[in-house]
C-alpha positions in Angstrom: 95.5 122.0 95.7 97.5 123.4 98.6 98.7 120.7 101.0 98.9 120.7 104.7 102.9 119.4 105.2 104.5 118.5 108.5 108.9 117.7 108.1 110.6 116.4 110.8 113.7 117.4 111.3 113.5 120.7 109.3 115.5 123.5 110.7 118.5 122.8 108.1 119.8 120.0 105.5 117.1 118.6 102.9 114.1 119.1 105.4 114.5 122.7 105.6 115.2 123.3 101.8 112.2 121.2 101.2 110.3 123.2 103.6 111.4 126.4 102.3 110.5 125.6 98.6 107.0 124.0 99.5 106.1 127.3 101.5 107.1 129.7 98.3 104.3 127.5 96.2 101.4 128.5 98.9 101.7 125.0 101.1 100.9 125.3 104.8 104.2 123.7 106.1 105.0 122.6 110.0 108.7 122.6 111.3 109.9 120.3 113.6 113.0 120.9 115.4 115.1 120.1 118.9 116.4 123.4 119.6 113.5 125.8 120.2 115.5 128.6 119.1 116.6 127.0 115.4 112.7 126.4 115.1 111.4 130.1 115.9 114.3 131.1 113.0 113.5 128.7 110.8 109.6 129.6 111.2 110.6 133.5 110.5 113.0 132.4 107.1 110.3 130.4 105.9 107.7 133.0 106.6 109.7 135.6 104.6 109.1 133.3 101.1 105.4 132.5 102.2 103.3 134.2 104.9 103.3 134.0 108.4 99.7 132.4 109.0 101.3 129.0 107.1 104.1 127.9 108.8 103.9 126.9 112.6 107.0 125.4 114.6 106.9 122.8 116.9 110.0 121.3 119.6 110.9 117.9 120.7 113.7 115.0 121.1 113.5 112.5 119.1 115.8 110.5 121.0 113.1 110.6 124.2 109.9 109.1 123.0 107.7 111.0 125.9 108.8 114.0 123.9 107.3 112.8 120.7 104.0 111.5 122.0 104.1 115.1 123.6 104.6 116.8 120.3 102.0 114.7 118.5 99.2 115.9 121.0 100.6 119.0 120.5 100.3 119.0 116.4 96.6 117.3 117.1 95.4 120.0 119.3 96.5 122.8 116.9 96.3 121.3 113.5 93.1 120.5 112.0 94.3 118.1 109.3 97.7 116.3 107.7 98.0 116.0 104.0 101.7 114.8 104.4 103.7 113.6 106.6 107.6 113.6 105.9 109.8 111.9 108.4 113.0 113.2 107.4 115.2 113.6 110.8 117.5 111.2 111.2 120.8 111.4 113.1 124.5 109.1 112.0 127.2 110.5 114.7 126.7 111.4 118.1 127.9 112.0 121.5 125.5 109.9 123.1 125.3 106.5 121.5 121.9 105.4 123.4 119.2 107.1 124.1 117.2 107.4 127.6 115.5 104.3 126.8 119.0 102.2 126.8 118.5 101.7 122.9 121.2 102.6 120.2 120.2 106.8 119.4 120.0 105.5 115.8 117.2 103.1 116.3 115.0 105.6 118.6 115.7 108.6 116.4 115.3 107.0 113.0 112.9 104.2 113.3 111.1 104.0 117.0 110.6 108.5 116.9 109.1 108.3 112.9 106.8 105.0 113.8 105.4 106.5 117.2 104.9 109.8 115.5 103.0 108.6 112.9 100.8 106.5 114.5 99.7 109.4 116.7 99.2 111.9 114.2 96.7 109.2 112.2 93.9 110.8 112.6 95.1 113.9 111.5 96.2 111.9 108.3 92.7 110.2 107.8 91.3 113.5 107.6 93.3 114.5 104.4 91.4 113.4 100.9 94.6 112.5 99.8 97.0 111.4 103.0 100.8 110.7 102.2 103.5 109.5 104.4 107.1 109.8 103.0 109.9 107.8 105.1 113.3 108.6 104.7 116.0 105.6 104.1 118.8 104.9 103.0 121.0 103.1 100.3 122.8 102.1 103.6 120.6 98.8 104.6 120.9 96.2 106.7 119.5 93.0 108.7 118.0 94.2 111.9 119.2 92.8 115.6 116.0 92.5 117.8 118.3 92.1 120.1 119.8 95.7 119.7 116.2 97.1 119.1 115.2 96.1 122.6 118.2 97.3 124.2 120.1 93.7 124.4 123.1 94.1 122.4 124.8 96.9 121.2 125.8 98.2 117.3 128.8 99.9 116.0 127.3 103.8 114.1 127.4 102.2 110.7 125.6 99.3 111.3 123.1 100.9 114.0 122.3 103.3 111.1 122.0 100.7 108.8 119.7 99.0 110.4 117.7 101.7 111.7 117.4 102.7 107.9 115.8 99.0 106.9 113.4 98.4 110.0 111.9 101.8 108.6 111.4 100.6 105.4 110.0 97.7 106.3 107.5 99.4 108.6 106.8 101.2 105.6 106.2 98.5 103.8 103.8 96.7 106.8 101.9 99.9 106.8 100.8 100.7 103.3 99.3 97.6 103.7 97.3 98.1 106.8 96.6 101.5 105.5 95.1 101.3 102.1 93.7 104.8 101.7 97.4 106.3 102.9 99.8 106.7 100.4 103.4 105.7 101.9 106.9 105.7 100.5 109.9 104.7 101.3 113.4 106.9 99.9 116.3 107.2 99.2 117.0 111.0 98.9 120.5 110.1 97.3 124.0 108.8 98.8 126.1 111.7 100.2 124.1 114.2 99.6 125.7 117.9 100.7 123.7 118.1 104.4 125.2 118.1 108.0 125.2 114.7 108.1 126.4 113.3 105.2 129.9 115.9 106.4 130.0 114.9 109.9 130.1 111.5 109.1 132.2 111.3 106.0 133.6 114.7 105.6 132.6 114.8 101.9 129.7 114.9 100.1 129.1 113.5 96.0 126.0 115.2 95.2 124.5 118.6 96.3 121.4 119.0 98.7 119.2 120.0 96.0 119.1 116.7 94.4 117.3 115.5 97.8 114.8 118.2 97.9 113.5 117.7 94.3 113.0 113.7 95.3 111.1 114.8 98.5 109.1 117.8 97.0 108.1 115.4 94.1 106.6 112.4 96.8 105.5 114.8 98.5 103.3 116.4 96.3 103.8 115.1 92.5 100.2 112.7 91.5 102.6 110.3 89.6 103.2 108.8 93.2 100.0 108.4 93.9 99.9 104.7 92.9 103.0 103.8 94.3 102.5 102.9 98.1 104.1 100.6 99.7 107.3 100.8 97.3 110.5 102.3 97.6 111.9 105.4 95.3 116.3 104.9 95.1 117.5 108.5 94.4 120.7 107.2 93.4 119.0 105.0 90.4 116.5 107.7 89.7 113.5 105.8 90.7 111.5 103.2 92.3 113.6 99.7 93.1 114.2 97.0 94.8 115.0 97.3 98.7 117.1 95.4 101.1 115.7 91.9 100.9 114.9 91.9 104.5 112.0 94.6 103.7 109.8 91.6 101.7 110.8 88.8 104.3 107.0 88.4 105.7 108.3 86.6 108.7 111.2 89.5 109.5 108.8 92.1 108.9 106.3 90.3 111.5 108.8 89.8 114.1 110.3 93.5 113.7 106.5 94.5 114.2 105.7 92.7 117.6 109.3 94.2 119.2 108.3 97.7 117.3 104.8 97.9 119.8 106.2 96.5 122.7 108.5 99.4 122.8 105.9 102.3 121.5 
């Protein structure tokens, strides 16, 4: 059955590949992008390996949360249904180390931008037979600071990353519960994987891009998932395991949640 896919962050690294691949098997994909421009190309490439009338593009920041709700109305009014949902953009370096809000650009981008989006586009979700969410972590993992989450303290970029890497997990984790009849994972695509990212930030990369896309294609679509929500699939170990600890701590998860909705 053809799926219904929107991937943030999808105008190059993993998310485009992924995106490119899941519109040459006949998927309806959406592109999400910052730069206008890199969306309309990215829409035309993708186009050339599937057709036109199944791929739409769609612009915002995910560093300025109006922008998001923005986009999400936008999706709702123009898309009739989501089968999946990957929230792939993330960001590591930056010239701007907080976003308009006064928190770290890691936390909004990675964590506050993929849980406000996602609770928006619901409904569109609850219409699939077969919904699935698919959250991108990280190997990289650590204890979050409420503090920094509400704009009190500040991070260096490896732990703001870190962190912004585990709150989404355990969100992930605190919503496949809520949400029964939604199918949500947490991944690892794989450490160092050859993307932007991974060569801004360390200048090297151990593994190529493709190793990512497989992962993501296969939660994406694969049934053998299907029974696996609420758990979290390590690329580098080649399969679902154990998260930070933090992401089964009922009381961490509980505070994270009450600071998560008092900022989206």
């Amino acid at each position: 059955m053809k799926k219904h896919i929107l991937i943030t962050g999808s105008t190059d690294g993993m998310g485009k590949l992924t995106a490119l691949q899941l519109a040459k098997d006949g998927h309806t994909v959406y592109i999400h992008g910052r730069n206008a421009k890199k969306v309309e190309d990215t829409v035309k490439a993708i186009a050339e390996v599937g057709s036109l009338d199944r791929v739409e593009g769609f612009v915002a920041d995910l560093s300025k949360l109006n922008e998001v709700e923005a986009m999400a109305k936008s999706i709702a009014s123009q898309v009739s249904k989501l089968d999946v949902l990957i929230n792939n953009a993330g960001v590591f370096k930056s010239q701007e180390e907080q976003a308009e809000n006064g928190v770290d650009l890691r936390l909004v981008v990675n964590y506050l931008a993929p849980v406000l989006l996602t609770e928006q586009l619901l409904p569109l979700l609850q219409k699939s037979d077969a919904p699935r969410i698919v959250n991108l972590s990280s190997a990289a993992q650590a204890s979050m600071s409420l503090e920094a989450l509400r704009g009190e303290a500040s991070l260096g970029t490896n732990d703001a990353y870190a962190q912004s890497k585990l709150a989404l997990t355990m969100w992930s984790f605190n919503f496949a519960k809520k949400h029964p009849d939604i199918v949500t994972l947490a991944v690892n695509p794989g450490s160092l994987l050859n993307t932007k990212m991974a060569k801004e930030a360390y200048g090297q990369y151990w593994s190529p891009a493709s190793k990512g896309v497989d992962i993501l294609y296969s939660l994406a679509i694969d049934s053998i998932h299907a029974d696996k929500s609420g758990q979290y699939f390590d690329n580098d170990r080649g399969g679902y395991n154990e998260a930070h600890v933090d992401a089964y701590d009922e009381d961490k998860i509980a505070l994270l949640m009450q600071a998560t909705h008092q900022l989206v």
